[in-house]
N, C-alpha and C positions, 0 to 999 in steps of 0.2 A: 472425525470431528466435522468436516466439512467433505461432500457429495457435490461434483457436479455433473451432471447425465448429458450428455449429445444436445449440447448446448449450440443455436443458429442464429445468428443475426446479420439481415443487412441492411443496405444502405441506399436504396434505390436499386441499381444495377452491379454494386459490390457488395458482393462476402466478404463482412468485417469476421464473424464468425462461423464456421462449419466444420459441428459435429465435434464439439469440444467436448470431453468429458477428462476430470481429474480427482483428485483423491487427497484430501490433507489431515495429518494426522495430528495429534494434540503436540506442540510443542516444537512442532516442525519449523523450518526455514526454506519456505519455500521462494525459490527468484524463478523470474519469468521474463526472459529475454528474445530477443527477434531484431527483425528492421524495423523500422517508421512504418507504420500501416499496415503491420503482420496480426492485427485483432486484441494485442496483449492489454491494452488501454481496455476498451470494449469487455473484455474477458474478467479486469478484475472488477471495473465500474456494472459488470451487470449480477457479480455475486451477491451483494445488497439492494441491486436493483437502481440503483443511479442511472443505470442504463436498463431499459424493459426488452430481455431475450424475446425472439419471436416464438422459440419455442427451446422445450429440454425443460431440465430438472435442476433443481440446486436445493440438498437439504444439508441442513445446519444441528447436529446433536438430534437429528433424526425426527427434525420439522423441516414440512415442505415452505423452504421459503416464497418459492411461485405464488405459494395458496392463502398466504399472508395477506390481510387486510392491511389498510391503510394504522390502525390503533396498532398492528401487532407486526407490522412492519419499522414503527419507527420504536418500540420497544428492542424491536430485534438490531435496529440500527446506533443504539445506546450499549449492545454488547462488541459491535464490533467496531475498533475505530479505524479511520480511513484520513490518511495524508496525502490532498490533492498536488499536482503538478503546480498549480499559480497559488496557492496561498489560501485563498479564499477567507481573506480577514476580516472581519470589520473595522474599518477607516472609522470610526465615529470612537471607538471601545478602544482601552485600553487593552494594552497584552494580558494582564490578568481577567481583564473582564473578558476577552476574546477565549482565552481556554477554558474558563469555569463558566460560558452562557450556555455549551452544550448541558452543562449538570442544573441548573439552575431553571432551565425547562424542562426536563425530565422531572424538577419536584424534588431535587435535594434542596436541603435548606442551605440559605447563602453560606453561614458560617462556615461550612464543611467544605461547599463545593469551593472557597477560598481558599481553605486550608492544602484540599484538591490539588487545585489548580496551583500553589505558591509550590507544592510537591513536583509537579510534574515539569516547573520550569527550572527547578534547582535541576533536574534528571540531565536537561537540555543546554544547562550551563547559563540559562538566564535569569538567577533569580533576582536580581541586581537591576533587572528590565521591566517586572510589572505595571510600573507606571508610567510607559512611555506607551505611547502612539506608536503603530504599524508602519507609518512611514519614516517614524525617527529610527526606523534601522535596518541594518542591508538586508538584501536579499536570501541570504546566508539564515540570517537570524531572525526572519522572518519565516523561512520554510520549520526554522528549528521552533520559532512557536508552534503553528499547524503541527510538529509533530510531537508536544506538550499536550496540546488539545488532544491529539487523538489519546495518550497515554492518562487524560485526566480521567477519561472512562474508563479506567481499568478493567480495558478491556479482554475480550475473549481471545480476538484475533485480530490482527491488524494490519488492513489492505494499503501498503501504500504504492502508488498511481506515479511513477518515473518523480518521485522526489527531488531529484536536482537536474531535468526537464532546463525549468526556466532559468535557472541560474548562469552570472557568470563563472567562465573556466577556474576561475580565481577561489569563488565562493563554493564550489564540488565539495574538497576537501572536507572545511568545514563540519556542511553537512553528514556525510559520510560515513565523519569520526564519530560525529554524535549518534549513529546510525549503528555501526559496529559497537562501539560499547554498550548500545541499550540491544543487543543481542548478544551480546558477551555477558550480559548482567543480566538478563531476563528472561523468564521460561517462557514469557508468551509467544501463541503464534504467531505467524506472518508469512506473509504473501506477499513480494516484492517486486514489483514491476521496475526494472532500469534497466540500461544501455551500458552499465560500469562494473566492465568484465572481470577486473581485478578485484573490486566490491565483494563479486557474486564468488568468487575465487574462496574469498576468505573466511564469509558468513554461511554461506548458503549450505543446508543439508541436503538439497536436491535442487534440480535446475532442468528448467523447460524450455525448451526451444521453439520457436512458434514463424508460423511461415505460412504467407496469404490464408489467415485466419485455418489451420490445422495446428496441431501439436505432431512436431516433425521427430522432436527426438527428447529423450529425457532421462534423466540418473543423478549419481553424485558427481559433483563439479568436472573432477578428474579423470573420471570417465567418459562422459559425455565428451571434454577439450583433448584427452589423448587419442582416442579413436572414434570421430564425427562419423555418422554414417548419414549425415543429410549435407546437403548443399550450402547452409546456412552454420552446419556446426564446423565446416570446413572454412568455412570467411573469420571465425571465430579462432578458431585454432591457428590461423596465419596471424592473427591481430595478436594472440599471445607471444607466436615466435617473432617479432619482429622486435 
């Protein structure tokens, strides 16, 4: 389903990414785990191009997404949805208007993209919330909008970027749960960027390890945390036993 080739980016004088290449199949669960500033950020923001690779490949159902113009990039960006680390709301919209503005410029007609979007916050456990403001609610359930949005596009696959990142220790959970059941409940893809080893424990059908922008090690969950063969899966396997 998704191609990525000997993917490079850096940063002035750091390698965010070098020589990435991976492989995700229809249906999959894929997590993607590292330290802070191991490129995994980098890696999933430059699959739709949020972030521009210096160079490599990344094809999508067997279109080169590099070679995507700007019309047929944001078409390609309507199939897949992506759940940022801050939220990225609109303060002026309400929660309902915040999940169903991505459909509504795309050219769905309102009534639907309503319908949409009242769907995708029932998913999320707020539907009870459409009419409030972004800031009338926590942290927690604001990332849980951002991730209504992304499911209002019923999408392809769905990149989400360390989800509870910004959150307090308190509001983790929350998200998490909501996280786990729409992958207990759903065949779509995803590609999950976090730091929350237990998370990745429970969901994940494969797991990538990532270290000064390489992919150091990778398998299913209990493979990878029973016998680490990188330095990074070894820091990980102690944080289990402990």
């Amino acid at each position: 389903m998704l191609q990525v080739y000997e993917l490079m980016k850096s940063y002035g004088k750091t390698t965010a990414l070098d020589d990435v290449s991976l492989n995700v199949s229809q249906g999959e669960i894929l997590v993607v785990m590292g330290p802070s500033g191991c490129g995994k950020s980098t890696l999933i923001r430059s699959i739709n191009r949020l972030t521009e690779p210096d160079s490599g490949e990344i094809f999508f159902e067997g279109s080169s997404v590099m070679d995507m113009d700007h019309k047929q990039l944001l078409a390609f960006r309507r199939r897949v949805g992506f759940v940022f680390q801050h939220f990225n709301l609109v303060k002026r919209l309400s929660v309902k208007d915040n999940v169903m503005l991505g459909l509504v410029l795309g050219g769905m007609p309102k009534s639907k993209a309503e319908e949409r979007a009242l769907s995708a916050l029932q998913k999320v456990g707020l539907a009870k919330y459409g009419g409030s403001r972004p800031e009338e609610l926590s942290g927690g359930q604001q990332q849980r909008v951002g991730i209504a949005r992304a499911l209002a596009l019923e999408p392809e696959i769905v990149l989400l970027d360390e989800p509870t990142a910004s959150l307090d220790p308190i509001l983790v959970g929350e998200v998490l749960d909501v996280m786990e059941d729409l992958v207990r409940s759903r065949k779509t893809t995803m590609v999950i960027v976090t730091h929350e080893v237990a998370f990745a424990m429970k969901v994940a059908d494969r797991i990538i390890l990532m270290d000064h922008g390489k992919i150091v090690e990778e398998g299913a969950p209990r493979e990878v945390f029973a016998e680490p063969k990188s330095d990074i899966g070894q820091k990980y396997k102690r944080l289990l036993a402990a």
